[in-house]
C-alpha positions in Angstrom: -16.6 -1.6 -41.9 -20.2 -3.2 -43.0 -18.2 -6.0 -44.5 -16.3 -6.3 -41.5 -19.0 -6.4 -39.0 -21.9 -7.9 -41.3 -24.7 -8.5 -39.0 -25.9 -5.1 -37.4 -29.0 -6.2 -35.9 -30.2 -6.6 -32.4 -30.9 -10.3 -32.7 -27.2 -10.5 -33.4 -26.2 -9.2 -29.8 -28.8 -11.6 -28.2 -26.5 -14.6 -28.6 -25.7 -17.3 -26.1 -22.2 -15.9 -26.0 -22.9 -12.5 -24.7 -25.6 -13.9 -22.3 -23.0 -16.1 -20.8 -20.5 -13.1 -20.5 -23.2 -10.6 -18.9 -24.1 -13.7 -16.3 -20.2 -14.6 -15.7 -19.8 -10.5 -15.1 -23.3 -10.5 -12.7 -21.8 -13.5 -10.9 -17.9 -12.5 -10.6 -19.5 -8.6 -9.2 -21.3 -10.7 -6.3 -18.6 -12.9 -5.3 -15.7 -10.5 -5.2 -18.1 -7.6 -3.8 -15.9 -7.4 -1.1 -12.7 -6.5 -2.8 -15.4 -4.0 -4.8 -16.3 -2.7 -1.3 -12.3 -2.1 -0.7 -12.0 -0.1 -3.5 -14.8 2.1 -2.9 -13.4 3.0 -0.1 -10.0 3.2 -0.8 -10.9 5.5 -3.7 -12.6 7.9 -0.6 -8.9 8.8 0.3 -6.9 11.5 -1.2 -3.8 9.2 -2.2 -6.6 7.1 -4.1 -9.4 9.4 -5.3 -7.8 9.0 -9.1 -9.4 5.5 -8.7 -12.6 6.0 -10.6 -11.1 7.3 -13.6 -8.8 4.0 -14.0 -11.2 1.4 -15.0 -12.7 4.1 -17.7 -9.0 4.7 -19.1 -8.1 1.0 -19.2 -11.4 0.4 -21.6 -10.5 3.0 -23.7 -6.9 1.6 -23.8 -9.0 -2.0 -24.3 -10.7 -0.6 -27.2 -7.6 1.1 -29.2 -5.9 -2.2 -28.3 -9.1 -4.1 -30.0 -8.5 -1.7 -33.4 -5.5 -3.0 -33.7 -6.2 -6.3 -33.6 -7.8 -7.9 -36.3 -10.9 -9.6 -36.4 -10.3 -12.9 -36.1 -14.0 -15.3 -37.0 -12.1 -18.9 -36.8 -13.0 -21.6 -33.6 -11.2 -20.8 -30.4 -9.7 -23.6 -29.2 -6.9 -22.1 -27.1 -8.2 -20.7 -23.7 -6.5 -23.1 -21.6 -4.4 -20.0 -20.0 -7.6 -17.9 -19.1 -9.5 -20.9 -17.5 -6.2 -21.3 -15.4 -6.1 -17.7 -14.6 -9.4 -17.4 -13.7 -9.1 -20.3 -10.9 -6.3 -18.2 -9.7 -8.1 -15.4 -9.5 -10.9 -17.2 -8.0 -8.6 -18.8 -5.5 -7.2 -15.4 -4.4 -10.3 -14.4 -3.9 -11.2 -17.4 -1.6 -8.1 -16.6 0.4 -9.0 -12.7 0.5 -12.8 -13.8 1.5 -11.6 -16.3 4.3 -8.6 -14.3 5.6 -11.2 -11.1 6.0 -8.1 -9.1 4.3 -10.5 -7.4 1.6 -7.9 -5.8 -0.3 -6.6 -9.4 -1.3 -10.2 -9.8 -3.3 -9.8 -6.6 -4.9 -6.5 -7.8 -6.5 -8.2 -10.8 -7.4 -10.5 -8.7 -9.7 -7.8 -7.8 -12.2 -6.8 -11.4 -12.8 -10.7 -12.0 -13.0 -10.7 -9.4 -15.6 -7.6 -10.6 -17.7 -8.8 -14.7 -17.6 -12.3 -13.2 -18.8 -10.8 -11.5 -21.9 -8.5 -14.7 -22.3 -11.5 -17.2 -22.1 -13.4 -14.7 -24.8 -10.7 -14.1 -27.3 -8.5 -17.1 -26.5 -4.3 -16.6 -25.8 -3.8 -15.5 -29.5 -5.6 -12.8 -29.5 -6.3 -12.0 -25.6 -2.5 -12.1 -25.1 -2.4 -8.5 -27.0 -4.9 -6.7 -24.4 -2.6 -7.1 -21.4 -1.8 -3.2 -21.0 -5.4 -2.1 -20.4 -5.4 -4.9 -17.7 -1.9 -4.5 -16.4 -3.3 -0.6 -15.8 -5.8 -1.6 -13.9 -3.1 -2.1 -10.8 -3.5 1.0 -10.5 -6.6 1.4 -9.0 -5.4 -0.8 -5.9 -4.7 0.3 -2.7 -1.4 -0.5 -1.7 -1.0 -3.0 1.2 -1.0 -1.3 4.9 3.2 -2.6 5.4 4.0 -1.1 2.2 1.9 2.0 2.3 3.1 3.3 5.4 6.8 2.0 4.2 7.0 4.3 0.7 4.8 7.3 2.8 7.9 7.4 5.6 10.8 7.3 2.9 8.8 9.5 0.9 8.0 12.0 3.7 11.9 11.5 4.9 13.6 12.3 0.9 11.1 15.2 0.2 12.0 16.7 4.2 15.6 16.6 3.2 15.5 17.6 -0.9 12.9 20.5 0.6 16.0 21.6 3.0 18.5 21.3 0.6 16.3 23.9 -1.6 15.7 26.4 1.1 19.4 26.5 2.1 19.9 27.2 -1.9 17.2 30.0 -1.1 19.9 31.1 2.0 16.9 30.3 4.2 18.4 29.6 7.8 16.9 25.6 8.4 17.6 22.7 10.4 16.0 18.8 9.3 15.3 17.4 12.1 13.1 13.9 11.2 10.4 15.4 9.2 10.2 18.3 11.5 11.4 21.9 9.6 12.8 24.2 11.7 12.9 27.9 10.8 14.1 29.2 13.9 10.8 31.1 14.9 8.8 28.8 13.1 8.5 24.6 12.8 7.0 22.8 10.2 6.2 19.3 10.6 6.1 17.2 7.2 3.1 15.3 7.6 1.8 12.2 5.8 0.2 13.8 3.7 3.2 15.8 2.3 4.6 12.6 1.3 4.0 13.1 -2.2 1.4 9.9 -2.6 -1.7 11.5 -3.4 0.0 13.2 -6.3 2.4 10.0 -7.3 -0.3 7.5 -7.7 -2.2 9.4 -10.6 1.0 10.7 -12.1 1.8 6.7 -12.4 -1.5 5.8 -14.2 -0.9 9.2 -16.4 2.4 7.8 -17.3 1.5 4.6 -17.9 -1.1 6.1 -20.6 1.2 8.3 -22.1 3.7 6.0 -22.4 1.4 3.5 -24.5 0.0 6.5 -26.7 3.5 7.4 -27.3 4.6 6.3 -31.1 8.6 6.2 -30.1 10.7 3.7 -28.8 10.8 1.0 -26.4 13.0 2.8 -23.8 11.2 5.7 -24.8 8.7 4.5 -23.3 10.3 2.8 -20.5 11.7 6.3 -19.4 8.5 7.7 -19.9 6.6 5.3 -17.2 9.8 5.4 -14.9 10.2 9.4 -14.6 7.2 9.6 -13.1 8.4 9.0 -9.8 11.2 11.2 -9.5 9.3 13.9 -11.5 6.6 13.8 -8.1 9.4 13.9 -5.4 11.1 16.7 -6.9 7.4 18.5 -7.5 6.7 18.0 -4.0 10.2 18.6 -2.6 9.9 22.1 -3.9 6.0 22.8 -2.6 7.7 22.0 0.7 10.2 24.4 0.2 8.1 27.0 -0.9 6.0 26.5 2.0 9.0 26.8 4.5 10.3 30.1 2.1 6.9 31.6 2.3 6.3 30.7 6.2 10.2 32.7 6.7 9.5 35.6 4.9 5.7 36.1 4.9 4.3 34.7 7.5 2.4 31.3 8.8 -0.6 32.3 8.5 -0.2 32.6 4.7 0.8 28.9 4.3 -2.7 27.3 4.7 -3.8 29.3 1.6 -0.8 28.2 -0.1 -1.1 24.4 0.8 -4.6 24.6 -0.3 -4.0 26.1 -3.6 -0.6 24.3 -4.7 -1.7 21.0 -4.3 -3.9 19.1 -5.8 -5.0 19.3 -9.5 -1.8 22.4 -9.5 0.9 19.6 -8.7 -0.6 16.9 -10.6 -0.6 19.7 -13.8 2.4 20.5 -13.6 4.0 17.0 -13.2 1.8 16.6 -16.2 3.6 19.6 -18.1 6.8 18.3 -16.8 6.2 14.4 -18.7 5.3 16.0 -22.3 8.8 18.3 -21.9 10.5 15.4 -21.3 8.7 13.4 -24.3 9.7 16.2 -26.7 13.2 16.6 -25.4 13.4 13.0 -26.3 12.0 13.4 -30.0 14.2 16.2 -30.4 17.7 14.5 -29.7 16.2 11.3 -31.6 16.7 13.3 -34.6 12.8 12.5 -35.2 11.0 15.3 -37.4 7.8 14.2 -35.3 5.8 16.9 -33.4 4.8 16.0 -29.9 1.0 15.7 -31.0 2.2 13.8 -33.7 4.1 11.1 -31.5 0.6 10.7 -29.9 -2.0 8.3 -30.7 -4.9 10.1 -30.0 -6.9 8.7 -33.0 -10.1 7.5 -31.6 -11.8 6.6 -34.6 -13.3 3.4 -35.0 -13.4 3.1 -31.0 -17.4 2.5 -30.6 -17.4 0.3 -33.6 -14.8 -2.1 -31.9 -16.8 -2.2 -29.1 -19.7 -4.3 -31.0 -17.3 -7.4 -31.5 -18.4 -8.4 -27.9 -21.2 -10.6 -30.1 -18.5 -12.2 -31.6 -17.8 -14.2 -28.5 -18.6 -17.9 -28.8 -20.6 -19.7 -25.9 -17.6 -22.0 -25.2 -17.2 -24.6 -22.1 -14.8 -22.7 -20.4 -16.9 -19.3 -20.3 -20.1 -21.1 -19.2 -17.9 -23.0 -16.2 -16.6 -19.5 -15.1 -20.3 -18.3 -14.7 -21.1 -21.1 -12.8 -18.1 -21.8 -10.9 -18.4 -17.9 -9.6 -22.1 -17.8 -9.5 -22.1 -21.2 -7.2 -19.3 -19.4 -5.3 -21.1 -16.5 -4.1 -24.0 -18.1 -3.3 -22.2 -21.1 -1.3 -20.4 -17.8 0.7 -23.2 -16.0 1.1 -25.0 -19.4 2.8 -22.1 -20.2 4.9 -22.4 -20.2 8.4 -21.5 -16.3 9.8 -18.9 -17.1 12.6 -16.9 -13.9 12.1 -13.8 -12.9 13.7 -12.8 -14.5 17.2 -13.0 -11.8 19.6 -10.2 -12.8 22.2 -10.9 -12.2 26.5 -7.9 -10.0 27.6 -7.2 -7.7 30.6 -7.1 -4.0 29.4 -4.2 -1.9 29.5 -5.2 0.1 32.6 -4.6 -2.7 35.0 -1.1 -3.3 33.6 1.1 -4.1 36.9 2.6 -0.5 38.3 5.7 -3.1 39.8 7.9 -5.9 37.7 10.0 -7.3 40.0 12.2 -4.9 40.7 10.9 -2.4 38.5 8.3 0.1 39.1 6.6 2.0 36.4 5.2 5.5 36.0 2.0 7.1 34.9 1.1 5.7 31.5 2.5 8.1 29.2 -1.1 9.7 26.8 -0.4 10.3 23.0 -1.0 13.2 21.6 -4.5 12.7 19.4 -2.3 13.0 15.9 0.2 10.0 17.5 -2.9 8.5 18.6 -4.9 8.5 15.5 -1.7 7.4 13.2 -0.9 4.4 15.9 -5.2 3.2 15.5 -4.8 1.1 18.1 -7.2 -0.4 19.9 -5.4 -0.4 23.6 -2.2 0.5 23.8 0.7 1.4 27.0 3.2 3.4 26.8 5.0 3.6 30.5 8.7 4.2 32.1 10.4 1.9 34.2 13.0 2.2 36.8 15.1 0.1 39.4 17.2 1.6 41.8 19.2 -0.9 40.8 19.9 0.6 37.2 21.3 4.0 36.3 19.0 4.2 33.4 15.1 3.5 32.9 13.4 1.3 30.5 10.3 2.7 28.0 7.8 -0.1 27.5 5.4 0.1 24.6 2.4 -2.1 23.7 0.0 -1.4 20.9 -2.7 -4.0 20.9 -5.4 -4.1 17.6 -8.3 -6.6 17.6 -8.2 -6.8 14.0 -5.0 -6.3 12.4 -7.1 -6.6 8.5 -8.2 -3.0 9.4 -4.5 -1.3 9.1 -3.1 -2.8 12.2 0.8 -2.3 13.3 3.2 0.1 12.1 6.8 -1.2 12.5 9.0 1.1 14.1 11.0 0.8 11.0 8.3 3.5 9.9 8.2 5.1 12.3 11.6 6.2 13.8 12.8 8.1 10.4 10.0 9.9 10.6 10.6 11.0 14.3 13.8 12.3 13.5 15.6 9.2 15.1 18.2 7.3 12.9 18.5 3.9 12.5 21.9 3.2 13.1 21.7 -0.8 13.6 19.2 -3.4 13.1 19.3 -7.2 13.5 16.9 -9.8 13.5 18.0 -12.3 16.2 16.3 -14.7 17.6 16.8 -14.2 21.8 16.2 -17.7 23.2 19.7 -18.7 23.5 20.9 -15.5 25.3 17.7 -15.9 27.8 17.6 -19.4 28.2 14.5 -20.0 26.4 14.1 -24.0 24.5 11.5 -22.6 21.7 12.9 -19.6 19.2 11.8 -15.9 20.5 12.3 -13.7 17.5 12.8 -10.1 17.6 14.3 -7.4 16.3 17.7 -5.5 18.1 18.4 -2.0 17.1 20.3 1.2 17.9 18.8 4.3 17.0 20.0 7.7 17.4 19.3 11.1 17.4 22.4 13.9 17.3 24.5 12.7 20.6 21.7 10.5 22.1 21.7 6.6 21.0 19.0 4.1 22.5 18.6 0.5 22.7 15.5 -0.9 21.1 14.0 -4.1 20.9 10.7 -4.8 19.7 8.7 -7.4 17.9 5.3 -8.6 16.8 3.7 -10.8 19.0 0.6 -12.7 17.3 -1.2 -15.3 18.9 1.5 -17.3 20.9 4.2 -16.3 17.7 7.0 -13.8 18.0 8.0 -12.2 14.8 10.2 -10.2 13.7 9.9 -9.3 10.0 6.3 -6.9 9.5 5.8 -8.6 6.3 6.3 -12.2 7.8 3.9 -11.2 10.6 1.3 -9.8 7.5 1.4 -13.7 6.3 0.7 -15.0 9.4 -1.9 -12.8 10.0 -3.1 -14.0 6.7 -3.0 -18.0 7.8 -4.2 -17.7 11.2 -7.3 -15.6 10.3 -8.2 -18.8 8.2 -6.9 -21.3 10.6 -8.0 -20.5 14.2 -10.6 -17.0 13.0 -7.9 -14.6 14.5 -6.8 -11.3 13.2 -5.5 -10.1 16.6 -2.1 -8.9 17.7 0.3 -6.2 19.1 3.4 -4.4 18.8 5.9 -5.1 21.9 8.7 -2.5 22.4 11.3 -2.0 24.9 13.9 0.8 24.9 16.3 2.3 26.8 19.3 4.9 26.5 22.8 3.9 25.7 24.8 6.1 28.7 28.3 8.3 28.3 30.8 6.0 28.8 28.3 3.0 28.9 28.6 0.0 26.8 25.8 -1.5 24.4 26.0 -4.7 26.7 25.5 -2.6 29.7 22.5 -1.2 28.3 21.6 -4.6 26.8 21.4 -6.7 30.2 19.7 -3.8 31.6 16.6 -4.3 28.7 16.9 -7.7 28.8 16.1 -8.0 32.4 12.7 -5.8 32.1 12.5 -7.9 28.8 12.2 -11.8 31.2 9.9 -9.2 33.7 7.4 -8.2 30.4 6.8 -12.3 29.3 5.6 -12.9 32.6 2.7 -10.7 32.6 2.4 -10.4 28.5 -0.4 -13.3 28.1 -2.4 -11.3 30.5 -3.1 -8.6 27.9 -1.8 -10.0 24.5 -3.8 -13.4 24.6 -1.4 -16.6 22.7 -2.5 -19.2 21.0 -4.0 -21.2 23.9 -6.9 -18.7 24.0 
């Protein structure tokens, strides 16, 4: 190794190369702080508090990567890629910085990180690290539309694997939504029973042990990929022994039981669960390989790899990085703070009582759990009738002033998990039907629940726009937080029941005449684009 790595002293490490590396590390830290920020608090949640430990096992990965890579002492002259990368990542994390989405800058970082290694080593030799980097991902949060999209199908296919197991047990069960019911007892499948807090580090685990692992491509490929179904199935059956236990024990056992079976217990098992599969598959390979064996756990050589940092050059494109993100943070931190526009809009509790012909109830309250999940900032939830119409019509309103904080949860999300079935949806756009010249975009569904069916439409209304689509409504949010400083918006939902005997158009022109009676008054309390 001596004649490997010639030059041990510490004047060797004091080279231009690794200065401009620390000050392009010092510089990218204070310009993507915010996306640091994000992650330190995503990491305070239980679906994320694996986060920590990702960064240290993507070095390690770095440095067994670096072993087997040799040393290579010749010019670079091929970092074209990184410096393109890295105005990418710089870009992103412009948009991310401007937009106020924080999240965005934290996914900026891992490009930072791969153009950083590309601009050191060059694309001959950097192109070899991408697994340590490509880990990295998982230390994200996931977006707030996706999150809550994979924690409702998650919650909904563990409710009903968890019911299918209990009815193996000869447990008498209903499913109703992600409520359980045991006859004397209900148990409501929460969030947190979705499974995420335990899928996310399964996903990194797999990941790791499926580079470690010496066998095949789609050994390894079925390695990374059981890892999902592996965690359903895990926590399909701590929800059924939670409903067994609460049917013949009692419910005040099951807090003790929730408390000790997740956690570290689930994640070990899942763990268990990967190395069984790994040496059933060595096993019908025909490989005489032990499990250890098919490991590479060899860490020798690690630290030493970690001293060919002083081989990086000083080159152009490494100084223009430092500076480019050292003159980026501080032209951001000397820009003029205007923050987020705060809109003037009449609160909820003056909404009209009368709409025409239709007079509302007492504003429904959610419960605190509804309210807390919803984290809106004002919302209405109130029934309307018209002696005119055999049936009422539910309005809902959720208003956020800054949707970057979490902001709306489609009912897409939220019906499954209320035990209401989407039977129908359509995106339509209504202007034609209600006489309107400019596009009015919403979404029509019918949802139902055993024999009761319900009308629903409901869109995202965002600063004079009516979407449709959550994740178009995420990108506008995106472009008007840049454009005109607004993150605002709200959820707009009408519903009413399909009768017996009654015809969707029947119950359609009945919601679409409370619909022409919401726009009037709307702007009052969910501000357009004039304001």
């Amino acid at each position: 190794m001596r004649d490997q790595f010639p030059d041990s002293t510490l004047s060797a490490y004091l080279n231009a190369g690794v200065f401009w590396l620390v000050i392009t590390t010092i510089a990218a830290l204070v310009f993507f702080h915010e996306g640091f920020n994000a992650l330190l608090t995503a990491w305070q949640l239980p679906e994320y508090s694996h986060g920590p430990l990702i960064p240290v096992l993507s070095l390690l990965l770095f440095l067994r990567q670096l072993r087997n890579t040799p040393v290579d002492l010749t010019l670079v002259t091929d970092r074209g890629p990184g410096i393109a990368l890295m105005l990418f990542a710089v870009a992103l994390g412009v948009l991310g910085k401007l937009s106020q989405i924080h999240e965005v800058v934290a996914y900026a970082i891992i490009l930072w990180v791969g153009a950083l290694l590309l601009i050191s080593w060059g694309w001959q030799q950097g192109k070899h690290f991408w697994p340590p980097v490509l880990h990295l991902v998982y230390m994200l949060p996931l977006p707030g539309v996706i999150y809550y999209k994979v924690s409702t199908s998650l919650q909904v296919f563990s409710s009903e694997l968890g019911v299918w197991m209990l009815q193996l047990l000869s447990v008498p069960v209903f499913l109703e939504g992600n409520i359980i019911d045991l006859g004397v007892y209900k148990l409501h499948v929460a969030e947190a029973c979705s499974g995420l807090r335990y899928l996310f580090p399964i996903m990194s685990f797999s990941y790791v042990f499926a580079v470690l692992f010496k066998g095949t491509v789609w050994h390894k490929a079925v390695l990374l990929l059981a890892a999902v179904p592996i965690t359903i199935v895990m926590n399909s059956v701590r929800i059924a022994f939670a409903g067994w236990l609460v049917n013949y024990v009692g419910l005040e056992y099951l807090q003790g039981f929730t408390h000790f079976f997740e956690g570290w217990i689930i994640f070990m098992i899942c763990v268990v669960l990967l190395f069984l599969l790994a040496w059933m598959m060595l096993r019908f390979s025909g490989t005489r390989m032990g499990l250890i064996d098919a490991l590479d756990l060899d860490t020798t050589g690690w630290a030493t790899q970690a001293t060919r940092v002083r081989f990086i050059a000083p080159s152009r494109a490494l100084i223009f990085s430092a500076l480019m993100l050292g003159a980026g943070a501080v032209t951001w931190e000397a820009r003029p703070q205007t923050g987020t526009l705060v809109v003037d809009r009449e609160p909820f509790t003056v909404f009209p009582a009368r709409l025409g012909a239709w007079s509302g109830d007492v504003p429904e309250v959610l419960t605190p759990d509804i309210a807390e999940n919803l984290g809106a900032d004002d919302y209405l939830s109130v029934h309307f009738t018209n002696t005119a119409q055999i049936a009422p019509v539910q309005l809902f309103i959720a208003w956020y002033d800054d949707q970057t904080q979490g902001g709306i949860h489609s009912p897409e999300v939220c019906l499954p998990g209320a035990g209401w079935e989407i039977a129908r949806l359509d995106r339509i756009d209504i202007a034609p039907q209600m006489g309107f010249t400019a596009p009015y975009n919403l979404n029509r569904a019918v949802i139902q629940k055993e024999q009761t069916r319900m009308l629903v439409y409901y869109w995202f209304e965002q600063h004079g726009r009516h979407t449709a689509w959550d994740f178009a409504a995420k990108m506008y949010l995106l472009w008007d937080s840049i454009a005109i400083g607004r993150t605002d918006g709200a959820l707009v939902r009408l519903t009413t029941p399909i009768l017996s005997g009654e015809t969707e158009a029947e119950a359609e022109a009945r919601l679409q005449e409370m619909f022409r009676e919401t726009l009037d008054v709307l702007p009052r309390f969910v501000p357009g684009s004039e304001t």
